[in-house]
NULODO-478510 format. One record per residue (C-alpha): x, y, z; residue in one letter; residue number from 1. Coordinates in steps of 0.5 Angstrom, whole numbers, plus 500, padded with zeros to 3 digits. Each point is the difference from the previous one (the first is absolute). Layout:
N
+------+-------+-----+---+-----+
: east : north :  up : r :   k :
+------+-------+-----+---+-----+
:    X :     Y :   Z : A : NUM :
...
+------+-------+-----+---+-----+
//
This chain:
308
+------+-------+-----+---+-----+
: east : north :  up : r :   k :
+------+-------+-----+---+-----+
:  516 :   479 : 525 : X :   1 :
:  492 :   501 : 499 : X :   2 :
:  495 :   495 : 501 : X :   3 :
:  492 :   501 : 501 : X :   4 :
:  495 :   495 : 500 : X :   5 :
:  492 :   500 : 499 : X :   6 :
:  500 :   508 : 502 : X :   7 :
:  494 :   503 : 500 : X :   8 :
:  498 :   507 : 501 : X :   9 :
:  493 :   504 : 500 : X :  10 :
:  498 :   507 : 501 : X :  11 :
:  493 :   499 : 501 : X :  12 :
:  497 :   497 : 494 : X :  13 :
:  506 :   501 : 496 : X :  14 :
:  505 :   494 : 499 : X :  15 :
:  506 :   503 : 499 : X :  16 :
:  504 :   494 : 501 : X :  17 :
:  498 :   492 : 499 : X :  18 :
:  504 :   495 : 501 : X :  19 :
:  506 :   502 : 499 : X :  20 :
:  507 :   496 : 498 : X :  21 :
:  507 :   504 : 500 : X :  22 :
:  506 :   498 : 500 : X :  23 :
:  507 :   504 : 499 : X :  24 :
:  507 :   497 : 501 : X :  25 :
:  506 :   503 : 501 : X :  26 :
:  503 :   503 : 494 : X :  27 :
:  493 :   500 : 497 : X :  28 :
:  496 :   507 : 497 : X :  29 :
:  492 :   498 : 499 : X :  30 :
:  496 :   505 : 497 : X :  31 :
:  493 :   501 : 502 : X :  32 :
:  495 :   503 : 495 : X :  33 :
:  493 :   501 : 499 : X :  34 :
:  496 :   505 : 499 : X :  35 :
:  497 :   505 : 505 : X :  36 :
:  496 :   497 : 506 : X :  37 :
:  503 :   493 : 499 : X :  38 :
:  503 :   500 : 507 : X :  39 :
:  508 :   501 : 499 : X :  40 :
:  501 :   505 : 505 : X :  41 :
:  495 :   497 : 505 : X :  42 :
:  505 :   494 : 499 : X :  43 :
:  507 :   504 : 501 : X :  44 :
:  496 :   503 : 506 : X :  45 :
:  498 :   493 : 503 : X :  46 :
:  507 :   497 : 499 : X :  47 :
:  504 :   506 : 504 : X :  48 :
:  495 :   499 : 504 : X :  49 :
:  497 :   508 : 500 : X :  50 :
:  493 :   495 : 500 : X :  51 :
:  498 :   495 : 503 : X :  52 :
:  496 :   494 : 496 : X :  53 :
:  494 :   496 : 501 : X :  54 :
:  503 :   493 : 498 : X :  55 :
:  507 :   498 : 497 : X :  56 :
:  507 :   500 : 502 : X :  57 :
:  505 :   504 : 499 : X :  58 :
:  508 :   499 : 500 : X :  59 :
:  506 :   504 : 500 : X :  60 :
:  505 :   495 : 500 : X :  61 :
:  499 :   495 : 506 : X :  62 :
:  496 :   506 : 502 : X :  63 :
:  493 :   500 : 502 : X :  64 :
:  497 :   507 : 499 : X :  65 :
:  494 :   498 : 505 : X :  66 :
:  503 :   498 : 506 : X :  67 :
:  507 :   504 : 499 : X :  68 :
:  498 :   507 : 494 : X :  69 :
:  506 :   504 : 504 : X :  70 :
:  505 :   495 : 499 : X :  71 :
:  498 :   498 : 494 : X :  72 :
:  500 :   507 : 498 : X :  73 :
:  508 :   501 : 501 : X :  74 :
:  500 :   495 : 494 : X :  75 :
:  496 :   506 : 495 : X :  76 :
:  501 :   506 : 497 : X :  77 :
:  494 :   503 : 497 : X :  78 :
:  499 :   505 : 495 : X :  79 :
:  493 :   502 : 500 : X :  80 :
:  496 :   504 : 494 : X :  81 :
:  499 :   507 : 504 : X :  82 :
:  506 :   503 : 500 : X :  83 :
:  501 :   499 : 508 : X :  84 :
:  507 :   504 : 503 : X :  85 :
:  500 :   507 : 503 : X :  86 :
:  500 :   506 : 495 : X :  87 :
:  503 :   504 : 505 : X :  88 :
:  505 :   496 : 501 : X :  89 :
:  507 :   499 : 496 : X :  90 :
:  502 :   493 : 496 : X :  91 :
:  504 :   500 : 507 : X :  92 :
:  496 :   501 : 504 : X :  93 :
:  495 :   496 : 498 : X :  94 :
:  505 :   495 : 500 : X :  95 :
:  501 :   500 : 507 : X :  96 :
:  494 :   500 : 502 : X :  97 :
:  497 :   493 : 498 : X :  98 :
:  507 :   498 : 502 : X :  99 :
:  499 :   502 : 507 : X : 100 :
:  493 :   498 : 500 : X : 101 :
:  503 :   493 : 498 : X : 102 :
:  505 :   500 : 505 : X : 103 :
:  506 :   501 : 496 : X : 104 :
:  505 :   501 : 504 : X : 105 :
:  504 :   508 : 498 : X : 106 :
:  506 :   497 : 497 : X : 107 :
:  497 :   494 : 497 : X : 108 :
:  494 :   506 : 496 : X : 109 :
:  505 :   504 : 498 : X : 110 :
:  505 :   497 : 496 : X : 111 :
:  494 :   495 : 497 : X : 112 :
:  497 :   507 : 498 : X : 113 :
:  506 :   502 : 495 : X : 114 :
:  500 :   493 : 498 : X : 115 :
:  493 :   500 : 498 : X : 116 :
:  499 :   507 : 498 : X : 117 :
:  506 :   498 : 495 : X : 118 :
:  497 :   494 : 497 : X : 119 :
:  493 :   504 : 499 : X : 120 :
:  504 :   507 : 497 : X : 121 :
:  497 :   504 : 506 : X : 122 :
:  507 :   501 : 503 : X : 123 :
:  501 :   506 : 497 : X : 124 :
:  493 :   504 : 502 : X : 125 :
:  501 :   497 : 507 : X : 126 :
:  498 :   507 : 502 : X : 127 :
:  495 :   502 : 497 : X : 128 :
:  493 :   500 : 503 : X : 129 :
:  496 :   493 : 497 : X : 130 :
:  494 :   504 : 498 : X : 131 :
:  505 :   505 : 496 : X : 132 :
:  501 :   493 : 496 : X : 133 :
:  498 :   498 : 493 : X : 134 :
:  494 :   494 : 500 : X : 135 :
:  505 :   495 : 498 : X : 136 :
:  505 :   503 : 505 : X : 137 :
:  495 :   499 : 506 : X : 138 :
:  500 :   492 : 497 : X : 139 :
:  507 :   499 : 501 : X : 140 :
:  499 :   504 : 506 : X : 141 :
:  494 :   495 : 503 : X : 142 :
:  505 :   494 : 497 : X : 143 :
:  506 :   501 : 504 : X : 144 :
:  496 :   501 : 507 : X : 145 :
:  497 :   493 : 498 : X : 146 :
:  507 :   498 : 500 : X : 147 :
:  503 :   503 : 505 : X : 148 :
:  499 :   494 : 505 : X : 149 :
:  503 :   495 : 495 : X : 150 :
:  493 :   496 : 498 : X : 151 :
:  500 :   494 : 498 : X : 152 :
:  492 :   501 : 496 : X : 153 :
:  499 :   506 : 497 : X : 154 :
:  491 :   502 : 499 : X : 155 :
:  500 :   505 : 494 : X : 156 :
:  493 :   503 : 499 : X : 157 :
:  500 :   503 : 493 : X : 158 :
:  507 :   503 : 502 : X : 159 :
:  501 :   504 : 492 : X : 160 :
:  493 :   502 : 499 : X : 161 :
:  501 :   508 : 498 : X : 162 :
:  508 :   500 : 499 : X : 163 :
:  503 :   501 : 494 : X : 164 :
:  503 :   494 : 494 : X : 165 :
:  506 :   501 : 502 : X : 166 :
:  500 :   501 : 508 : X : 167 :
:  496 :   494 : 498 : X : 168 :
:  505 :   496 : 498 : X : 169 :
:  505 :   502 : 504 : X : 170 :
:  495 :   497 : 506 : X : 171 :
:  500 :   494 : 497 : X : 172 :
:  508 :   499 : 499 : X : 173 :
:  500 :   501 : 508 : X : 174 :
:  495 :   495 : 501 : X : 175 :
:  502 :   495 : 496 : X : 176 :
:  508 :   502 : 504 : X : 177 :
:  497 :   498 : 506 : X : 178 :
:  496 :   493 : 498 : X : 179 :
:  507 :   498 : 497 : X : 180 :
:  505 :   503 : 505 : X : 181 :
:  496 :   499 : 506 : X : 182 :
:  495 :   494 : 499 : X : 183 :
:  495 :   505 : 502 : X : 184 :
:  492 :   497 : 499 : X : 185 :
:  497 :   505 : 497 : X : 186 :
:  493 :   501 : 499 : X : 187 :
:  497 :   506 : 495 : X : 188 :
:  494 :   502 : 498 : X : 189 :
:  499 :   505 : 492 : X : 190 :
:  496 :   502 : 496 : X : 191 :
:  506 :   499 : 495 : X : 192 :
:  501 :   494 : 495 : X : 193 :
:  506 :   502 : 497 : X : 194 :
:  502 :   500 : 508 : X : 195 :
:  497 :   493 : 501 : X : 196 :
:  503 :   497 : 495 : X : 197 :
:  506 :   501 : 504 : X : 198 :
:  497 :   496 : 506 : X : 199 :
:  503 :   493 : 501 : X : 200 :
:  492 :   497 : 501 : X : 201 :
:  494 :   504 : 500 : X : 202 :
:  493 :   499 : 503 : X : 203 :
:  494 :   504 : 496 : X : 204 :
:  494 :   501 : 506 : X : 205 :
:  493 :   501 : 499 : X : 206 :
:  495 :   502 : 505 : X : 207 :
:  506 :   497 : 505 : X : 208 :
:  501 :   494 : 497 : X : 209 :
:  506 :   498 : 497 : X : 210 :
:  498 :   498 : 493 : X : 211 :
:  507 :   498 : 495 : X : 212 :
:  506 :   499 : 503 : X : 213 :
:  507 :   499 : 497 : X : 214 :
:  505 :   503 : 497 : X : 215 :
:  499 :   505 : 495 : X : 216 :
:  502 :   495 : 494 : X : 217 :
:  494 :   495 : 504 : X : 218 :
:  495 :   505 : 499 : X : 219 :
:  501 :   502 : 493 : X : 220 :
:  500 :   493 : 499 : X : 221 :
:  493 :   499 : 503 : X : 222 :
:  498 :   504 : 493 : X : 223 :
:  505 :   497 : 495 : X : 224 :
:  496 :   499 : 494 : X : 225 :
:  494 :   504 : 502 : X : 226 :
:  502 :   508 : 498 : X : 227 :
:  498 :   502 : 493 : X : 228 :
:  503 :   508 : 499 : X : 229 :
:  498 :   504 : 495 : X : 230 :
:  500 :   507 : 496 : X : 231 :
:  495 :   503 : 495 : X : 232 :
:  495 :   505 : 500 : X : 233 :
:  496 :   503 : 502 : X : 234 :
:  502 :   497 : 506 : X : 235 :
:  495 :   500 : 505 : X : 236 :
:  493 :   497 : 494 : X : 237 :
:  506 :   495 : 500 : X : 238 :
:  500 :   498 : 507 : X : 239 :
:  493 :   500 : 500 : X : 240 :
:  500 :   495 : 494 : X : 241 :
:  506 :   496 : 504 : X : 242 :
:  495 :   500 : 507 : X : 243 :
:  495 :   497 : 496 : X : 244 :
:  504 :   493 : 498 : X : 245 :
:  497 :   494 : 504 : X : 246 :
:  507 :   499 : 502 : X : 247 :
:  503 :   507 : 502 : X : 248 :
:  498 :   500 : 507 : X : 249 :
:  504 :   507 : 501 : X : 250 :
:  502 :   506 : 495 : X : 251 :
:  505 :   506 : 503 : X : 252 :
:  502 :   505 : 497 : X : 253 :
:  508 :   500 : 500 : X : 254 :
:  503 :   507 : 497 : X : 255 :
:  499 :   500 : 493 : X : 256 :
:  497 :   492 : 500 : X : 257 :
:  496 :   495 : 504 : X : 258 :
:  502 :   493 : 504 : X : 259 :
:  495 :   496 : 499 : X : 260 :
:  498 :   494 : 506 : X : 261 :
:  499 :   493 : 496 : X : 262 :
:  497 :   495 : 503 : X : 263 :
:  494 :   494 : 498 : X : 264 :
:  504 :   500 : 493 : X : 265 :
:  506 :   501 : 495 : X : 266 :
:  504 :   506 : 500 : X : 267 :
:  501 :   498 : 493 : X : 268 :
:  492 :   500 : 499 : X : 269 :
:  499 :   506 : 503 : X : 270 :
:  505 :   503 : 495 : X : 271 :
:  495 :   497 : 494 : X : 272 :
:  494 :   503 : 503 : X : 273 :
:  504 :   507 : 501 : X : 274 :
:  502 :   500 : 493 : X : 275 :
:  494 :   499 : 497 : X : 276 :
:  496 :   505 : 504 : X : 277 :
:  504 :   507 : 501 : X : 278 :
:  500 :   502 : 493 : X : 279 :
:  492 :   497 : 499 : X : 280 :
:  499 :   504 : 505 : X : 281 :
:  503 :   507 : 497 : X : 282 :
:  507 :   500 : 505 : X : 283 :
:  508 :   499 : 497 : X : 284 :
:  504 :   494 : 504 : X : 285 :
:  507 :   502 : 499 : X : 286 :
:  503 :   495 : 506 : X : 287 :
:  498 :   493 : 502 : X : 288 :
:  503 :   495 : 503 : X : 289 :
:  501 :   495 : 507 : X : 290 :
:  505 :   503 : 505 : X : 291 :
:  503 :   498 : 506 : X : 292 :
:  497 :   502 : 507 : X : 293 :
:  501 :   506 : 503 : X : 294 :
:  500 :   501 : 507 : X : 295 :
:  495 :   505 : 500 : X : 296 :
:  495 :   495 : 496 : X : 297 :
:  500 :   497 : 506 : X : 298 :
:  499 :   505 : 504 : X : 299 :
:  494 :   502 : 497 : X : 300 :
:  496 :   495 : 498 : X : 301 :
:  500 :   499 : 508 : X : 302 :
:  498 :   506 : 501 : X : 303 :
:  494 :   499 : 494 : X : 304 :
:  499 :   493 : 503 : X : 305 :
:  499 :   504 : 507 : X : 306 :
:  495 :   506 : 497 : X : 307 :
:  497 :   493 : 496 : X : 308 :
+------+-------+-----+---+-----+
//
């Protein structure tokens, strides 16, 4: 349902896109993460065709976004990271308006308006102004007037950022509903590891280049072996010892502990020397020991290789 091919994009000398490849199938939620600036939003806005690439191409099922955007645009509903409704207007309201502007017959809007408010859990604040509305209630409120023309591929920038836990999750139920009920393509961008765990496949960007891609096992694995976690104290002279080992390319903080990223040699190696050197340098090692990856280990030792 979404494919794109060799996409560049430039804003001046900034690359923001490079050589892009995406696909997503009916069905299907891939996640886009990667730090700020590394082209995720320039990306959702080059696939609904808000903007315009230098190179590449771009489908929304066997639509071509560069010669036919509007047709292709029939096929998308896109949930931006502003909040974009009207503030003046009622959920109702509001409803109505991008319905009609999509050419939406009457009858056809308002009965698709209580099914959809009904799946969002807004039927019951029809009526209430939109800007009246808590953060996570403008969200669903964004949600249902991107479903209110039935899309078939779903653009979503960064759609919980700023919403509670529980209202966090509540999102998520209803587009996991969509993808398993429907086969809607879905395309999601988060800052949220819990959140990209959920997706079927992620892409993790880098200066607008697609670096890993895979299911959120697949990236895990592409550590397997190479993270050591560990707890002692004090924690931050441990770090600096941990960073001075030959084969620890990377050493962050955790919470109360540190990930290590071992490459070039053993983990069990590095255990030997961290054994040895934290209590002759003074400092207490209370835990040590190689764990599987996390999702977020690899997010930042891309975002370490990005500012490396």
């Amino acid at each position: 349902m979404i494919f794109a091919s060799e996409l560049d994009k430039s804003f001046g000398e900034t690359q923001a896109v490079s050589g892009l490849e995406l696909q997503v199938q009916a069905g299907e939620i891939y996640g886009l993460v990667g730090p700020d600036g590394a082209g995720k939003t320039t990306t959702m806005r080059l696939l609904c065709a808000a903007l315009l690439p230098d190179h590449g191409q771009i489908k929304i099922g066997e639509i071509d976004m560069l010669r036919q955007p509007e047709q292709g645009r029939e096929l998308i509903g896109y949930l931006p990271q502003r909040f974009s409704m009207y503030e003046e207007l009622t959920v109702r309201e509001n409803l109505r308006f991008f319905a009609e502007v999509r050419g939406i017959r009457r009858e056809a809007w308002q009965q698709r308006s209580r099914e959809i408010l009904e799946f969002v859990g807004l039927y019951d604040f029809i009526d209430r102004q939109a800007g009246k509305l808590s953060g996570g209630m403008k969200q669903k409120l964004g949600l249902a007037v991107a479903l209110v023309h039935e899309p078939r591929v779903l653009l979503l920038d960064e759609p919980t950022t700023g919403v509670d836990p529980v209202t966090r999750q509540d999102f998520w139920q209803l587009i996991i509903r969509l993808t398993q009920d429907n086969q809607i393509a879905v395309l999601v961008s988060t800052p949220y590891m819990d959140e990209a765990a959920r997706c079927h496949r992620l892409g993790f960007l880098r200066q607008g280049r697609l670096q890993l891609e895979g299911t959120p096992q697949d990236l895990r694995d592409h550590l397997a072996g190479q993270v050591l976690e560990l707890q002692g104290s004090p924690l931050p002279q441990i770090r600096s010892i941990a960073a001075a080992d030959p084969d620890v390319v990377d050493a962050q903080m955790f919470g109360d502990r540190l990930h290590l990223h071992i490459q070039g040699g053993t983990a069990e190696a590095v255990q030997q020397r961290l054994q040895q050197a934290v209590p002759a340098a003074g400092a207490q090692l209370t835990h040590l020991q190689l764990i599987p990856a996390q999702l977020e280990d690899v997010f930042i030792i891309l975002v370490a290789n990005d500012h490396g």
